[in-house]
Residue frames relative to the residue before (quaternion, step in Angstrom):
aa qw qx qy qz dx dy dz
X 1.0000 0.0000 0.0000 0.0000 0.00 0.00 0.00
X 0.4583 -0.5793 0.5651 0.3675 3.88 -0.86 0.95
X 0.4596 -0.5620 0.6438 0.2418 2.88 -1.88 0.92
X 0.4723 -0.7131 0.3992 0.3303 3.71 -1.26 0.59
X 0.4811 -0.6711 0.3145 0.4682 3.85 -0.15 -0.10
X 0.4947 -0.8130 0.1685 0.2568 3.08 -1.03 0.89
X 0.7375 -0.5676 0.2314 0.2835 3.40 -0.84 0.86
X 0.6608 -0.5010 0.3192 0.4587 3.86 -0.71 0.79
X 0.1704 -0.6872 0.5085 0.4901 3.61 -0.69 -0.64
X 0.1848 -0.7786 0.5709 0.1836 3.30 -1.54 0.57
X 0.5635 -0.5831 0.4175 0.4101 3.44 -1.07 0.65
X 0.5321 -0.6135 0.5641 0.1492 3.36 -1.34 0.15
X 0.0636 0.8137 -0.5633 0.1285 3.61 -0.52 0.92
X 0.3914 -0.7447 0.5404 -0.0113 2.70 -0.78 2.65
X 0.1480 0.6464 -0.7382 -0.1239 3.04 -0.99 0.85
X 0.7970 -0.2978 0.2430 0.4660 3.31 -2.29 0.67
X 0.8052 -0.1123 0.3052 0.4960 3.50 -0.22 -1.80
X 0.7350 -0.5098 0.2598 0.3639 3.32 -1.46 -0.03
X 0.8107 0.0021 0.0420 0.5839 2.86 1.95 -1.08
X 0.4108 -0.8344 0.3521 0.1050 3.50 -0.31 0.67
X 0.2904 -0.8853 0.3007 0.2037 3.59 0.57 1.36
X 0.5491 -0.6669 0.3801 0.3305 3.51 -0.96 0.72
X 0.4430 -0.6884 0.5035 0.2765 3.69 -0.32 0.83
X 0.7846 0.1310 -0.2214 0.5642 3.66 0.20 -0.79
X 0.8942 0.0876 -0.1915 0.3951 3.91 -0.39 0.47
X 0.5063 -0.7369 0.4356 0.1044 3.07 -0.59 1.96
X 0.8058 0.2319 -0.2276 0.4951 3.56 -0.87 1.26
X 0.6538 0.4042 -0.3527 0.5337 2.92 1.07 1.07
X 0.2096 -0.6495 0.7296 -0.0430 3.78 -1.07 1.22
X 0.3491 -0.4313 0.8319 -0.0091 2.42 -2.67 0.96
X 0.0296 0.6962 -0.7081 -0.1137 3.69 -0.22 0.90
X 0.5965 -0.5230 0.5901 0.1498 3.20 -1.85 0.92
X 0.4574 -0.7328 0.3950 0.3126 3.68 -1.56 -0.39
X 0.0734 0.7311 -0.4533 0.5046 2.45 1.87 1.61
X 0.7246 0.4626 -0.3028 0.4115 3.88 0.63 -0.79
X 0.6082 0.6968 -0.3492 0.1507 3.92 1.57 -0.81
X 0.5546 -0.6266 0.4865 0.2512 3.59 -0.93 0.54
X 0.4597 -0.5895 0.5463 0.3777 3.27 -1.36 0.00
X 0.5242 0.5037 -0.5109 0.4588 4.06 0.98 0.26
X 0.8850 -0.2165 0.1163 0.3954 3.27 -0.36 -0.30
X 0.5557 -0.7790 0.2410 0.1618 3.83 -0.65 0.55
X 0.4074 0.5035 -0.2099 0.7324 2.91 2.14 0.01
X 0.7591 0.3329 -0.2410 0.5048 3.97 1.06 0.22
X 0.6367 -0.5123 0.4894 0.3044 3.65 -1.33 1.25
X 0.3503 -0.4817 0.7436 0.3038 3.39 -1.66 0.19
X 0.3973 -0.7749 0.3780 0.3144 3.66 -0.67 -0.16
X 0.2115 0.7778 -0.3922 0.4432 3.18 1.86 0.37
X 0.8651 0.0771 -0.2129 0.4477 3.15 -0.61 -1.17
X 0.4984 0.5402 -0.5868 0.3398 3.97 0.47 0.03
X 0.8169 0.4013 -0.1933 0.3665 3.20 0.27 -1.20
X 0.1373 0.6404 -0.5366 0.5321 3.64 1.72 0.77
X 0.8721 0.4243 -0.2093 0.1247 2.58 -0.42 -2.00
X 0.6075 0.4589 -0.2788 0.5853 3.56 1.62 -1.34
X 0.3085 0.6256 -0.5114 0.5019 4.08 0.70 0.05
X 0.9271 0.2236 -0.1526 0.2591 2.87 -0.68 -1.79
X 0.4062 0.6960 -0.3223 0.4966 3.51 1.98 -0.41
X 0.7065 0.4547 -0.2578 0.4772 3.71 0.75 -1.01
X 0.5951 0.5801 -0.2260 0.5083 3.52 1.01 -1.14
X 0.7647 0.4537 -0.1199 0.4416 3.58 0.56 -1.07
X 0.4882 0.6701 -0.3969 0.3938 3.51 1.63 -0.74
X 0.6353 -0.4823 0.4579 0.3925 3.85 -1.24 0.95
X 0.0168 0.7760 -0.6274 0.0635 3.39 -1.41 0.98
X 0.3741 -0.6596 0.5504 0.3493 3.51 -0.76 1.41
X 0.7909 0.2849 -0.0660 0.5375 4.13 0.11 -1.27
X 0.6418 -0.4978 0.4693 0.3465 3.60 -1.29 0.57
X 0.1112 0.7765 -0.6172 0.0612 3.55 -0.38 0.46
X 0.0469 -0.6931 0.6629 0.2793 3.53 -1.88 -0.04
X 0.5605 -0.5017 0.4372 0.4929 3.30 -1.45 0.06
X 0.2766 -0.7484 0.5545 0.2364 3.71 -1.51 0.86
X 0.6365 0.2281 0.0851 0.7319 3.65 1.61 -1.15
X 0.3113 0.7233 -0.6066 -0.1095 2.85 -1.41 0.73
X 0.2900 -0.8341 0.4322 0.1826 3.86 -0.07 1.40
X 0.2146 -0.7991 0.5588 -0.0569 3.61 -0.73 0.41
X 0.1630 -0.7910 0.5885 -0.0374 3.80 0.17 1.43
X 0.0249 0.7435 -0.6302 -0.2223 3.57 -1.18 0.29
X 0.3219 -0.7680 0.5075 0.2212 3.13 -0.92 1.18
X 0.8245 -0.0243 -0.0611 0.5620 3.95 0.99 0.18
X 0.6731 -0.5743 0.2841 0.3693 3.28 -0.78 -0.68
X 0.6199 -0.6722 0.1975 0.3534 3.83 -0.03 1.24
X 0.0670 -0.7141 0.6325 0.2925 3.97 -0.09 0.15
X 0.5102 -0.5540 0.6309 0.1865 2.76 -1.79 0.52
X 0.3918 0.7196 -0.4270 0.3825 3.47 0.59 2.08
X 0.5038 -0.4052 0.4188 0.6376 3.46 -1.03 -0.19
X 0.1954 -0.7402 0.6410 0.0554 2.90 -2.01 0.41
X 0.4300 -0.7655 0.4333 0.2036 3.40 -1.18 0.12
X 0.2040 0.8371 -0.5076 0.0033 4.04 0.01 -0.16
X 0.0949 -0.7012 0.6848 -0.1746 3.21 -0.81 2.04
X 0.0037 -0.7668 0.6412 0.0305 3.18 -1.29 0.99
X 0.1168 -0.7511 0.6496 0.0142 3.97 -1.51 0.89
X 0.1470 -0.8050 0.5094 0.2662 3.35 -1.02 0.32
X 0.4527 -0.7539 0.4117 0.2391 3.06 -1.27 1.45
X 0.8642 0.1549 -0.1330 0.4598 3.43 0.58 -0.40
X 0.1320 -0.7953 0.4499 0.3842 3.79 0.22 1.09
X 0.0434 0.7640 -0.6392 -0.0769 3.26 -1.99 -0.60
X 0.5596 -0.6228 0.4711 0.2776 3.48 -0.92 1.14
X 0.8355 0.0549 -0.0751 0.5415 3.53 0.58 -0.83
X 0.6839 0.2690 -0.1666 0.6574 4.05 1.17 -0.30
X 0.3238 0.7695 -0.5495 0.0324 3.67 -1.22 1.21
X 0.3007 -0.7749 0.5167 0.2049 3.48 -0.20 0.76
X 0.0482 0.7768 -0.6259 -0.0498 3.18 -0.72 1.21
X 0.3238 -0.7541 0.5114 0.2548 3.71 -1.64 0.06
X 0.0311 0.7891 -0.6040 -0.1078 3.63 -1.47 -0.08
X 0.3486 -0.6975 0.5921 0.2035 3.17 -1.50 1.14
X 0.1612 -0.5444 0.7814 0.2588 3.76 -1.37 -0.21
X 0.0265 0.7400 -0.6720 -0.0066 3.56 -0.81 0.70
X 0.0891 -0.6993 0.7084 0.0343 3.72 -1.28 0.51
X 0.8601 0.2216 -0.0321 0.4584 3.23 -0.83 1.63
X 0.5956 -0.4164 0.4725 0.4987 3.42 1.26 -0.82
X 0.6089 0.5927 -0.2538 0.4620 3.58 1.18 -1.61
X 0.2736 -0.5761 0.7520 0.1669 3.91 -1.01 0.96
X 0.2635 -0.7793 0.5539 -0.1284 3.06 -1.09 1.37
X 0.7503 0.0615 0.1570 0.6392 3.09 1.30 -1.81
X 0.1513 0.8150 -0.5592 0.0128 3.73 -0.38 0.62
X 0.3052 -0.7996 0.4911 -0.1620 3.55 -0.83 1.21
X 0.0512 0.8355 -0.5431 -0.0661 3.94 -0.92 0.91
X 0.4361 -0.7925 0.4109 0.1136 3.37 -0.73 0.67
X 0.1800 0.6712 -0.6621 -0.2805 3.74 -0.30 0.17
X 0.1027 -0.6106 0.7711 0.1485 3.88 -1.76 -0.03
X 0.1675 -0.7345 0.6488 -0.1072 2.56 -1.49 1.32
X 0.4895 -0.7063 0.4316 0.2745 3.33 -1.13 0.87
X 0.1659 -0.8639 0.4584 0.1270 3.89 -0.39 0.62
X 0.1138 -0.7996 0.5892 -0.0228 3.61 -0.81 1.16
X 0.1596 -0.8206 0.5002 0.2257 3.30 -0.20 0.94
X 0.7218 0.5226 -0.1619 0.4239 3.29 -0.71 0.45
X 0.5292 0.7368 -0.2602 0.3306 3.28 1.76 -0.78
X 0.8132 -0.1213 0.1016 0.5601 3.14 1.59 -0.80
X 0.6522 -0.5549 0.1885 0.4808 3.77 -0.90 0.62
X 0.3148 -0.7512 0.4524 0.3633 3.36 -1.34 0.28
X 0.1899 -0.7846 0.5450 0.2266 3.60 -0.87 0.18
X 0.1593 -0.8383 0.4872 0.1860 3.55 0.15 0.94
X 0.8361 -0.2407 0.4186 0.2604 3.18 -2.05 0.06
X 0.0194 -0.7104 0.6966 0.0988 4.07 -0.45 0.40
X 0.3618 0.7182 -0.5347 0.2594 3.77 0.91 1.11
X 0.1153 -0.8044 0.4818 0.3279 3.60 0.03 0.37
X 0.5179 -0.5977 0.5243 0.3155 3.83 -0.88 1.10
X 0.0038 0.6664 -0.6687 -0.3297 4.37 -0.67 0.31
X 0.7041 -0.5540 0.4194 0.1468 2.88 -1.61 0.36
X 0.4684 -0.6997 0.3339 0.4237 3.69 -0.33 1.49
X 0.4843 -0.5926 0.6199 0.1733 3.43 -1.45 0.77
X 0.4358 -0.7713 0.4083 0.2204 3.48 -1.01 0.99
X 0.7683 0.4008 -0.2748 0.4166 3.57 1.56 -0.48
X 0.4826 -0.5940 0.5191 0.3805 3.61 -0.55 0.41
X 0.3409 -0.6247 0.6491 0.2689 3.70 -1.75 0.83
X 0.0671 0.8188 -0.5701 0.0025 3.36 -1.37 0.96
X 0.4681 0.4698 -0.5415 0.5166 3.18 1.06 1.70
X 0.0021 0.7551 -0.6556 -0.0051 3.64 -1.08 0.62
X 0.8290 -0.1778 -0.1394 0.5116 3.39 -1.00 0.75
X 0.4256 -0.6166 0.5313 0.3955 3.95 -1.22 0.32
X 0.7633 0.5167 -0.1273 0.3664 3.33 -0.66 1.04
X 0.6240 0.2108 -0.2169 0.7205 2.66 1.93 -0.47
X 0.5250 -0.6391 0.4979 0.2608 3.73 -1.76 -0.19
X 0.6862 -0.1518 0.3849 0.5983 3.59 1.72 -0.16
X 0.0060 -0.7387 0.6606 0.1336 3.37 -1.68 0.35
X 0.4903 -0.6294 0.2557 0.5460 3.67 -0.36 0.12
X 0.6011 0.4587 -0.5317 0.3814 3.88 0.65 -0.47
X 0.5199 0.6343 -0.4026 0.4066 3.93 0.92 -0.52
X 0.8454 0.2182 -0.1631 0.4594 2.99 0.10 -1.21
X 0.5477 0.5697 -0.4345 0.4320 3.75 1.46 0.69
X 0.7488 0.3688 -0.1924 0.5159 3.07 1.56 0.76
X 0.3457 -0.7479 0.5026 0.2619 3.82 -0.37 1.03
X 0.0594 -0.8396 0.5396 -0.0180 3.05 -1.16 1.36
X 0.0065 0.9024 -0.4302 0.0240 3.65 -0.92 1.11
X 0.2955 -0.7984 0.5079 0.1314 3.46 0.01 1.73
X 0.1392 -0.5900 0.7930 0.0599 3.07 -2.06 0.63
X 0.7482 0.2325 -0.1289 0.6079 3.39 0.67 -0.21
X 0.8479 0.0463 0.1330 0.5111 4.13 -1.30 -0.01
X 0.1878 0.8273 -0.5274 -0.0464 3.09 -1.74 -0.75
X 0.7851 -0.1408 -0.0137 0.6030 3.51 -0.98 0.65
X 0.9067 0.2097 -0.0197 0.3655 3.43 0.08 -1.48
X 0.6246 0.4471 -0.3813 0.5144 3.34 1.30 0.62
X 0.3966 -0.7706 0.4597 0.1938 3.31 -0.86 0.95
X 0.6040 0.5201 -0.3694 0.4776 3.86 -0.61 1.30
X 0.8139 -0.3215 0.2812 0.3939 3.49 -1.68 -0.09
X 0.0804 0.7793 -0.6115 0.1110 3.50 -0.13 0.89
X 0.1445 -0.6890 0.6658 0.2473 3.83 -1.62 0.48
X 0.0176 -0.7918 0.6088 0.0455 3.55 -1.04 -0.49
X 0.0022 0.6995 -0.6414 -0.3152 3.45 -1.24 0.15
X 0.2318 -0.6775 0.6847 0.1358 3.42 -1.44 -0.15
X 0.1399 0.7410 -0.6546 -0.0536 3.45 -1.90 0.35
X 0.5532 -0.7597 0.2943 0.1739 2.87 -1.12 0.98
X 0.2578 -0.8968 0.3460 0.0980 3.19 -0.80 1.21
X 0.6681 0.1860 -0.2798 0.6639 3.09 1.34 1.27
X 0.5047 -0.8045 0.2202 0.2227 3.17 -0.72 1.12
X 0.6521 -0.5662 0.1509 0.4810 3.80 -0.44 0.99
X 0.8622 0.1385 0.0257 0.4866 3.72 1.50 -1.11
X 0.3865 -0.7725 0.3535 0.3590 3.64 0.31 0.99
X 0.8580 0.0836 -0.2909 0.4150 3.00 -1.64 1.42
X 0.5742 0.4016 -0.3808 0.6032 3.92 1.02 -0.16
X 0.3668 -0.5995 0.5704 0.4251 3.36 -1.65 0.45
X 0.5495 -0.5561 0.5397 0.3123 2.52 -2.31 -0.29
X 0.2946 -0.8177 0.4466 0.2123 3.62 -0.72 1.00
X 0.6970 -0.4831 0.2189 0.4825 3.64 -0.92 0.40
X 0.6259 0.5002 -0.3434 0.4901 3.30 0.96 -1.00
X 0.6062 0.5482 -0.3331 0.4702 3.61 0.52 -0.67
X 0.7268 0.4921 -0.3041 0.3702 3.53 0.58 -0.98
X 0.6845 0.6104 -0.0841 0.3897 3.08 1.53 -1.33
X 0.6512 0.4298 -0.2931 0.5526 3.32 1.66 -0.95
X 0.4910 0.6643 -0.4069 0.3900 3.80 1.11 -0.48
X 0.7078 0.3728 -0.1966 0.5669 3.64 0.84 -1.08
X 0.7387 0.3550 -0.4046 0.4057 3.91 0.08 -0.96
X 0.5979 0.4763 -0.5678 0.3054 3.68 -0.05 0.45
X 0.6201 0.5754 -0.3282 0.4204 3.52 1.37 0.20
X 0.5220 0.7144 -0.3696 0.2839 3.32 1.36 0.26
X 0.4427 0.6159 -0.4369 0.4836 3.70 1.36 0.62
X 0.6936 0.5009 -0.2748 0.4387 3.19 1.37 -1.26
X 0.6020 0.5501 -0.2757 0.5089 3.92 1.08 -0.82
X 0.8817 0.0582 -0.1377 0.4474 3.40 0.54 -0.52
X 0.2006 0.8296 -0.4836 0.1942 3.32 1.16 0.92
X 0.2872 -0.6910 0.6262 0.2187 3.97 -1.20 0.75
X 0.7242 0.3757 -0.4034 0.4143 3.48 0.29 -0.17
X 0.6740 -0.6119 0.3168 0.2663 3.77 -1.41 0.17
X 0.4836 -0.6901 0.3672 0.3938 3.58 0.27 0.98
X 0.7249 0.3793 -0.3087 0.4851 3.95 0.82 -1.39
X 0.8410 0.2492 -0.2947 0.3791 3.97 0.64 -0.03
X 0.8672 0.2371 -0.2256 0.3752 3.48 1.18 0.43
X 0.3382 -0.8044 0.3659 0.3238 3.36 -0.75 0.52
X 0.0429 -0.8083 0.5699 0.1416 3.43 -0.66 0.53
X 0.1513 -0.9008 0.4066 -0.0168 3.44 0.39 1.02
X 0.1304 -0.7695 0.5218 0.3443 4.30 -0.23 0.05
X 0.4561 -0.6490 0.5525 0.2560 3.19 -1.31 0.60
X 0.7345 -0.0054 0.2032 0.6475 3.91 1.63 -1.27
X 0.0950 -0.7567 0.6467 0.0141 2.87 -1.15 0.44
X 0.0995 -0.8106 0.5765 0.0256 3.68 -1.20 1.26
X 0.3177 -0.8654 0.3862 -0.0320 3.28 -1.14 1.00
X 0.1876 0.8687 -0.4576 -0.0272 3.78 0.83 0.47
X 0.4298 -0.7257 0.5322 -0.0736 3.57 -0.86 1.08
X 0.0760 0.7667 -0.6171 -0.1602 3.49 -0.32 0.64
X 0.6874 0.1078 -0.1191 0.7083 4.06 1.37 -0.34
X 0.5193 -0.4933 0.5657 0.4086 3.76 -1.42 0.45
X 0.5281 -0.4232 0.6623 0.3215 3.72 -1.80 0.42
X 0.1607 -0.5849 0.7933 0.0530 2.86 -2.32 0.40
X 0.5134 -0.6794 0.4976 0.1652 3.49 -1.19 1.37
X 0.6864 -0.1285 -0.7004 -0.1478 1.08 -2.58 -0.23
X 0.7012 0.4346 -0.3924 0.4068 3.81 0.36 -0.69
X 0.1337 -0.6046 0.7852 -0.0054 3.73 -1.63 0.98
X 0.1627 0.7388 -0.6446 -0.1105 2.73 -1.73 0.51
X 0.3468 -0.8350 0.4212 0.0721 3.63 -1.71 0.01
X 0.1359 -0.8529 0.5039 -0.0143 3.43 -0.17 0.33
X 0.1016 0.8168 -0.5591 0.0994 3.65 0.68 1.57
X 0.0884 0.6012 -0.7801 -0.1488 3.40 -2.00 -0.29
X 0.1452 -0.7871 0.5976 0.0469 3.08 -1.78 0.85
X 0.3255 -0.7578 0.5388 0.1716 3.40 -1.11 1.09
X 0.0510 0.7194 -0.6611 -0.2070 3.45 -1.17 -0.08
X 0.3271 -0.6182 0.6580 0.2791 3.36 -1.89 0.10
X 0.5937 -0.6316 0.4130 0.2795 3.40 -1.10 0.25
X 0.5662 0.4205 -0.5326 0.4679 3.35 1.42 0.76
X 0.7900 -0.2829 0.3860 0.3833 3.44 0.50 0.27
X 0.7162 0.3269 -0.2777 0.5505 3.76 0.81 0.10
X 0.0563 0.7555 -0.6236 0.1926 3.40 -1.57 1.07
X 0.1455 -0.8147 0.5572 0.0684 2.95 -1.27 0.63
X 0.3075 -0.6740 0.6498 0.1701 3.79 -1.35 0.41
X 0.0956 -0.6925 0.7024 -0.1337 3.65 -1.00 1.30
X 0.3334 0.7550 -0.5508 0.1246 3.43 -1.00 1.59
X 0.6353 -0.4718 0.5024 0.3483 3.42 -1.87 0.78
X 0.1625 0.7088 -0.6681 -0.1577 3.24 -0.85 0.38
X 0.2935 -0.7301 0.6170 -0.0046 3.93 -1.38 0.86
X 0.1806 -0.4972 0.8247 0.2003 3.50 -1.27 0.06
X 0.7704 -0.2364 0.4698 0.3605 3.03 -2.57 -0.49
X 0.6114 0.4794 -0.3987 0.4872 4.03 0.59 -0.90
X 0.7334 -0.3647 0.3878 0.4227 4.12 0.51 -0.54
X 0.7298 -0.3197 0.3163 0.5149 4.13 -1.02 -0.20
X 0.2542 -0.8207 0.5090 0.0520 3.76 -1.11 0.89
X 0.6783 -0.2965 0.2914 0.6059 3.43 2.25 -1.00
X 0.5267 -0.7152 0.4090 0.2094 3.07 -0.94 0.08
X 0.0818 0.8127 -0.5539 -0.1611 4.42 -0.58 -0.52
X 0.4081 -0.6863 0.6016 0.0221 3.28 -1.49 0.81
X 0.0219 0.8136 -0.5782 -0.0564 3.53 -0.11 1.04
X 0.1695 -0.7441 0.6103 0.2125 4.24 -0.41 0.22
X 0.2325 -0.8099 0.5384 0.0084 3.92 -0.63 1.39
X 0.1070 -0.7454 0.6427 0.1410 3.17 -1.17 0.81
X 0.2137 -0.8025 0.5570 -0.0134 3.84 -0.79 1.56
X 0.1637 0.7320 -0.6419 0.1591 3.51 -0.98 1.18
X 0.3825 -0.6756 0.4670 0.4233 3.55 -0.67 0.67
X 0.6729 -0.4140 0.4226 0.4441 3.45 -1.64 0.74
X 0.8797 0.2895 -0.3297 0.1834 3.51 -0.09 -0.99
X 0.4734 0.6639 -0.3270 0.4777 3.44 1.45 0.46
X 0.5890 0.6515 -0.2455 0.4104 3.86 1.58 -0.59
């Protein structure tokens, strides 16, 4: 298949962070246009939101060390590019197993809702059976084409990206790693998990079969199972997507750090040509 030609360059605009915390009332953010998608500009990518409710769950008060093992994530619409809210409760307690939840609300409006298992971790408690994923090896040049047709979006281009496989503008299985180049929340770091959930909602878009300028391939959710948390700055992925011919599809990927595979996520697509939306 011809390669397309290559794309204009565009400057880059740094912005501080993804989101900017509310000074007078904790759990609340000002996300920046550092968070925007390639659908529409008045809409979130879903990366960096669903960071944010991540790092809310992670961060939630624990009697016993725990990590997160799963963590599913439902969108109930599409993200505005507003202040938000992010409140988290656990639904079921547990000394070593608790399931916990969080809304993202805009406005009052649940936007983003989210469950959590944590688990207690013992190292040593039992054998390990590792991954037979083989980690590829980080690539020395950065990718600077994203969809044909477009020039870039800001959450894209708010993140270094490096294929081993496909990309933006090739249609199919594609891996990549990526890190973020600003940090998910101003002045706080950014934790692996945080770093990791910023990037894996783009794996429909990396390894999408259908054209970017005539269809939508939109997630509805996105699930995450973990057998250890990731370590930065580098993430990576390894996606493929199926579709049926009614319009429904899904994206299934490896995700890894530098140390080797971390788990896997399940995204579940809804597909309609643009000009029918």
């Amino acid at each position: 298949m011809a390669q397309p030609p290559p794309q204009p360059p565009h400057r880059l605009t740094v912005y501080s962070a993804f989101f900017i915390p509310d000074s007078t009332q904790p759990g609340r953010y000002h996300p920046t246009e550092a968070t925007v998608g390639p659908w529409s500009p008045q809409h979130q990518h879903g990366g960096p939101p669903i960071a944010l409710v991540a790092q809310a769950l992670a961060d939630h008060p624990s009697a016993a060390p725990m990590d997160l093992g799963r963590i599913t994530v439902e969108f109930l619409g599409p993200v505005p590019l507003d202040t938000c809210e992010v409140r988290t409760q656990v639904l079921r307690p547990g000394k070593r197993v608790e399931l916990l939840q969080a809304n993202y609300t805009v406005q009052g409006k649940p936007v983003l809702t989210a469950q959590a298992w944590r688990l207690a971790r013992e190292p040593g408690i039992c054998p390990a059976v590792a991954d037979s994923f083989t980690v590829p090896t980080l690539p020395q040049d950065e990718c600077l084409r994203f969809f044909p047709g477009t020039n870039g979006f800001p959450y894209g281009r708010s993140l270094e990206w490096r294929f081993t496989e496909g990309g933006f503008d090739t249609l199919g299985p594609a891996t990549v790693w990526a890190r973020l180049r600003i940090p998910l929340v101003q002045g706080q770091p950014t934790s692996g998990l945080a770093g990791l959930m910023t990037m894996l909602d783009s794996a429909n878009g990396i390894s999408a079969e259908l054209a970017f300028q005539k269809w939508s391939f939109v997630p509805v959710d996105q699930t995450l199972n973990l057998h250890r948390l990731p370590v930065g700055p580098w993430f990576g992925m390894a996606a493929r997507t199926v579709i049926d011919d009614g319009g429904i599809g899904t994206t299934t990927t490896t995700v890894f750090d530098e140390r080797g595979p971390v788990g896997h996520s399940l995204h579940t697509l809804f597909i309609r040509p643009k000009s029918s939306t």
